[in-house]
ZAKEMI-660106 format. One record per residue: x, y, z of N, C-alpha, C, O in turn. Coordinates in pm, whole numbers, plus 50000, padded with zeros to 5 digits. Layout:
BEGIN
XYZXYZXYZXYZ ...
***
This chain:
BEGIN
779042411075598779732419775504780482430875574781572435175535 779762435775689780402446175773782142443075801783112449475762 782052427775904782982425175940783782423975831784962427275835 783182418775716784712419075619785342427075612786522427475649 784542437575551785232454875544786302459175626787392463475591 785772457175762786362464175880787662452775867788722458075900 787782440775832788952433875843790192436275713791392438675726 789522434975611790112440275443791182452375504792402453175492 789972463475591790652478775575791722478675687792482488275693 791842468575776792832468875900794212459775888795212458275957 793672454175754795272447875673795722454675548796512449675468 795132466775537795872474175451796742485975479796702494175571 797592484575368799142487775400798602504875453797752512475405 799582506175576799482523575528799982531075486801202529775472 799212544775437799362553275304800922556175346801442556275457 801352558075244802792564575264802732579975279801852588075249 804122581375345804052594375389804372604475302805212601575217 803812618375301804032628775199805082629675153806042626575223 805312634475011807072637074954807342648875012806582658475027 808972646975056809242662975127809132661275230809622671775274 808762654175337808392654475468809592643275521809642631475486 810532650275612811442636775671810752635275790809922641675855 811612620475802810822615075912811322622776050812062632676045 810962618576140811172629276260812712619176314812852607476349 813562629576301815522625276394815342625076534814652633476591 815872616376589815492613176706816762625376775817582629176692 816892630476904817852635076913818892628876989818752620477077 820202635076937821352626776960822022628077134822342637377209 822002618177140822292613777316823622612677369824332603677325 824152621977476825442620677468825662603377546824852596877613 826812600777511826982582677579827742577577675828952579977683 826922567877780827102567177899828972561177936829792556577857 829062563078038830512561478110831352548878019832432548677961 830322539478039831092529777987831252528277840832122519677828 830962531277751830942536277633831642545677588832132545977476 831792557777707833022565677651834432554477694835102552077594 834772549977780835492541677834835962528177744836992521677765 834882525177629835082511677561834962519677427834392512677343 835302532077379835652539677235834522534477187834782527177090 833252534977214832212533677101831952543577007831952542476884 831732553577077831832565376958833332575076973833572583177063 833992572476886835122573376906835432591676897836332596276967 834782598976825834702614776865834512615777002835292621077081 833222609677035833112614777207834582613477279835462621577309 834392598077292835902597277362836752603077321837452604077421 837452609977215838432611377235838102628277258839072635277286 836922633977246836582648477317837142649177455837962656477511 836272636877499836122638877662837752634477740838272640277836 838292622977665840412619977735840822634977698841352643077774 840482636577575841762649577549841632661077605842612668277628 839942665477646840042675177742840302668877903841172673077979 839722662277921840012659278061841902654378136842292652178251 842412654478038843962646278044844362664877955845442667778005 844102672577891844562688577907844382693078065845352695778135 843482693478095842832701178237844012692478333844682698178419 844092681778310844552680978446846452682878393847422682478469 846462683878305848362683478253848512702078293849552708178318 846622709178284847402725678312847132722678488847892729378558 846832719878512846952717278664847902715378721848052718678838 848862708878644850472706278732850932719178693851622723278787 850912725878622851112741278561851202749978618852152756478662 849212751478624848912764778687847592760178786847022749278777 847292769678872846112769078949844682767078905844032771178809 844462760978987842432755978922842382768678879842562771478761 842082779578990841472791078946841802799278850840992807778813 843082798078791843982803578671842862796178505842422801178402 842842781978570842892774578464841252778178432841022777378312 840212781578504838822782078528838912790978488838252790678385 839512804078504839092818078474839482817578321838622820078236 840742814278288841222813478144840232807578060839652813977973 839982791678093838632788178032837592793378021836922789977923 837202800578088835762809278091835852817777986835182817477882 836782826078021837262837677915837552830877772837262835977663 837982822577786837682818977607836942814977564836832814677441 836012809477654834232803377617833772819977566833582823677451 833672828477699832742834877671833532845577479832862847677378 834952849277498835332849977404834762844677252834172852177175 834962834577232834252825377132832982831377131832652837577030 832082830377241830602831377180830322849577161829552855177082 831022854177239830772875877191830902873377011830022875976929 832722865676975832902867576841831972859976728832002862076607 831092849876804830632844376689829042854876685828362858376589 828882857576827827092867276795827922877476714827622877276595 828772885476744829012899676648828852890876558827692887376541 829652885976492829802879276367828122878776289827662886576206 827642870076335825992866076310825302880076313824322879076240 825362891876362825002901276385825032906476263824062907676188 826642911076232827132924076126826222910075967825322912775888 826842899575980826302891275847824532894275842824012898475739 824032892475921822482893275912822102907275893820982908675846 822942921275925822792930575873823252936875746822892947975709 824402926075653824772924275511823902921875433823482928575339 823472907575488822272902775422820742905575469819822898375432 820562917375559819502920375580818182905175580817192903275509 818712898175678817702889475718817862888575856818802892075928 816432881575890815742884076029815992871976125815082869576203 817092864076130817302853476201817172849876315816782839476369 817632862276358817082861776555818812858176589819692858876503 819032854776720819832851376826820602837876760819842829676707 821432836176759822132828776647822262814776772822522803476730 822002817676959822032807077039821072805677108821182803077227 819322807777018818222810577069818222794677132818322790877249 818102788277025818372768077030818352764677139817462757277182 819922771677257820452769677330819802777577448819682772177558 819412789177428818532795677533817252790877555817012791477676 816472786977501815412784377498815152765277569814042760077565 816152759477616816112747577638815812750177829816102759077909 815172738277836815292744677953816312732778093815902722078139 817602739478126818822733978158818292731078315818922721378357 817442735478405816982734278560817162719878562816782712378473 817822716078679817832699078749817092697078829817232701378944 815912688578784814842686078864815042679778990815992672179004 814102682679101813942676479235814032660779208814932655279271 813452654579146813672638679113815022634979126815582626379194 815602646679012817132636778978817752637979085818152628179147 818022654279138818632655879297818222640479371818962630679370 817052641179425816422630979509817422617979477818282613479553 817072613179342817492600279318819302600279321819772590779382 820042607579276821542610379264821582611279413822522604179447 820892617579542821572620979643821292606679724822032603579817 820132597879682820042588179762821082574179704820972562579744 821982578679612822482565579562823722569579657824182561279736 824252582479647824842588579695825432586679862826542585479913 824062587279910824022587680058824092569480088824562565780196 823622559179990824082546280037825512542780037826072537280132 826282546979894827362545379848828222551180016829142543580045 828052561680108828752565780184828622555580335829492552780417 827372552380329827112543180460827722533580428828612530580508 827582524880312828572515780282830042511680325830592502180380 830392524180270831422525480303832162526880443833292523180471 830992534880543832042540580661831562521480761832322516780845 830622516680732830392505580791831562495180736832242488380813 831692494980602833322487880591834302486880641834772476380683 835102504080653835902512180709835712504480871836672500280934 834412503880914834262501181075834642491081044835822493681017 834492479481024834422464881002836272460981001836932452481061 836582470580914838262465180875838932473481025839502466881112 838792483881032839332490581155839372485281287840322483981364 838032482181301837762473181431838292458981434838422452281536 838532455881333839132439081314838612428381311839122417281322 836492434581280836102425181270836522405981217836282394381252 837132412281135837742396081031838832399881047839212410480996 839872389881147841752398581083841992394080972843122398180945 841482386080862842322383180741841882396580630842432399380524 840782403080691840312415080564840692422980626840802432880553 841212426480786842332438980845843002438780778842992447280688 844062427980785845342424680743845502428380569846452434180516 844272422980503844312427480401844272442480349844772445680242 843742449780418843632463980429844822468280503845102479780471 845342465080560846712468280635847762468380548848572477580558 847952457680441848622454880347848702471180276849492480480292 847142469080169847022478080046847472493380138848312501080091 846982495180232847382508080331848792507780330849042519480358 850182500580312851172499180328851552500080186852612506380176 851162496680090851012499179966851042514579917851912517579836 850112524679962850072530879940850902542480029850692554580017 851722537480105852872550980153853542548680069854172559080057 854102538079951855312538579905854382547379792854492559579776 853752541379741852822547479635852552562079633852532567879524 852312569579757852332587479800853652590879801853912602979796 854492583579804856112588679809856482587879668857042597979625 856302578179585856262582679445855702594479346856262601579263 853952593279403853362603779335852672609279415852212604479519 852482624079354851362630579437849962625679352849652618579256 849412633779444847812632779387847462629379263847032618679221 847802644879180847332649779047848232638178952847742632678853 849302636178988850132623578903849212609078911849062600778821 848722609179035847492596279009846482597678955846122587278898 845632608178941844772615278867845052617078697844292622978620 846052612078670846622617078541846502600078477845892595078383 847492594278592847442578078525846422569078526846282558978456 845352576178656843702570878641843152573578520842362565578470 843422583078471842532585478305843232576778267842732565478257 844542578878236844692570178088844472558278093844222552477987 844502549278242844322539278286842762539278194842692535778076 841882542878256840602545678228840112543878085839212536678042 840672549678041840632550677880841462539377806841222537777686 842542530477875843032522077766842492511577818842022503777735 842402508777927842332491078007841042485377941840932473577909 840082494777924838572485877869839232481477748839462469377748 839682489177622840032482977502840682475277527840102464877496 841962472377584843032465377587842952453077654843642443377622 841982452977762841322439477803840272433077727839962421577759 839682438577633838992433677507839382427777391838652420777321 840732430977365841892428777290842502416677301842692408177214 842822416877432843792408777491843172396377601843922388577661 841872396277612840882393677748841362380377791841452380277914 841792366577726842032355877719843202352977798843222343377875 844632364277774845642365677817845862372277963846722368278041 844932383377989844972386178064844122380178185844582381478298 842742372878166841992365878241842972354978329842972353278451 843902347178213844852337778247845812343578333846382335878410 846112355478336847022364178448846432364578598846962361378704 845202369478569844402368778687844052362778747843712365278862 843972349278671843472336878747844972331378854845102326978968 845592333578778847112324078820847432331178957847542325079063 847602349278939847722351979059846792359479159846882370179219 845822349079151844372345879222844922337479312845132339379432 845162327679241845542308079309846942313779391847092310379508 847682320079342849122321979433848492331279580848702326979693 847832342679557847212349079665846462337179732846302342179844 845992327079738845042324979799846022313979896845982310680015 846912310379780848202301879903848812306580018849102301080124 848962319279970849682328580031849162330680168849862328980268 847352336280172846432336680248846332326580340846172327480462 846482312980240846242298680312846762298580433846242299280544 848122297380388849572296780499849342306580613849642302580726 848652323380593848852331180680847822324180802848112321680919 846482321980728845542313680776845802303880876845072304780974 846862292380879847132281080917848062283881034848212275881126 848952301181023850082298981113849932312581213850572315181315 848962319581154848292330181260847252321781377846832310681342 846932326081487845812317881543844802332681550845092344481565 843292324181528842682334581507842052342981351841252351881327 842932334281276842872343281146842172334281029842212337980911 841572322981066840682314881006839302320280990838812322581101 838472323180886836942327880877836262319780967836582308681011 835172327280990834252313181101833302310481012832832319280939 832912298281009831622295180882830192301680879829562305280978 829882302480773828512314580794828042301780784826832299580789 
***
């Protein structure tokens, strides 16, 4: 009889929760790179292009430090006018609200030793990576991935003679911001682009392959 009990009472439903009581909101998470990048939440993104594509349009303008100090000053601007504000109202209405950005003070913003740790060690591979590449193409380990780097390097004087920096910095965002949609859009059409001049590069390669000596891979 025991065991029945104990089984009856462990398949019954549970009590519902008090009236008046919401359930607990999870809190809202800002969203990762690729998500701002593929318009999922389409406020974020278009927060984060329109300031980041402002900042850099006052940059051809005016100076970082122009543009930093100005920004500051209207942050801190904004928040003097909204505490007076909250201030003189809570002394209208004579209520006891407190700090109108307690919310915000009270969080606690410190970047833990972990994350440092973990950010500086992805960090510090991402760079070895790299300068061992850099060695690899420089030295000539493989001449067909010199040559290939010799190329895009030749690529890019005409490319610095067109634009400066901040002009590539400008067309990297928008790049950034349209190519995920637009290859989602379009993915079928453009895959078929890629493929085609895949197969032409690789002819191209072939031939250099066949009439360089030396410039054949050796088999792993």
């Amino acid at each position: 009889m025991e065991e029945a009990d104990k089984v009856s009472s462990s398949n019954d439903p549970e009590p519902p929760s008090a009236p008046g009581v919401a359930p607990a909101l999870s809190q809202p998470q800002f969203p990762s790179v690729l998500q701002l990048l593929r318009w999922r939440d389409v406020r974020w993104s278009a927060l984060v292009f329109g300031s980041s594509l402002f900042l850099l349009l006052s940059l051809t303008c005016f100076s970082i430090i122009s543009i930093l100090s100005y920004s500051a000053l209207a942050l801190l601007s904004a928040s003097v006018s909204f505490r007076v504000y909250k201030g003189v109202l809570q002394a209208i209405q004579k209520s006891d609200d407190g700090h109108p950005f307690r919310c915000v003070l009270e969080k606690d913003l410190s970047v833990s030793s972990e994350a440092v740790q973990r950010h500086s060690d992805v960090v510090l591979g991402r760079v070895n990576g790299a300068l061992k590449e850099l060695r690899r193409l420089f030295l000539v380990e493989d001449l067909v991935d010199s040559l290939k780097f010799g190329g895009l390097l030749w690529v890019f004087t005409y490319v610095g003679s067109w634009f400066n920096g901040l002009t590539l910095l400008i067309l990297a965002l928008i790049g950034a911001f349209s190519g995920p949609i637009t290859y989602e859009k379009h993915q079928a059409e453009i895959d078929q682009f890629i493929s085609s001049v895949r197969s032409q590069m690789r002819g191209v390669l072939g031939m250099i392959q066949g009439k360089v000596p030396g410039a054949k891979k050796k088999p792993e």
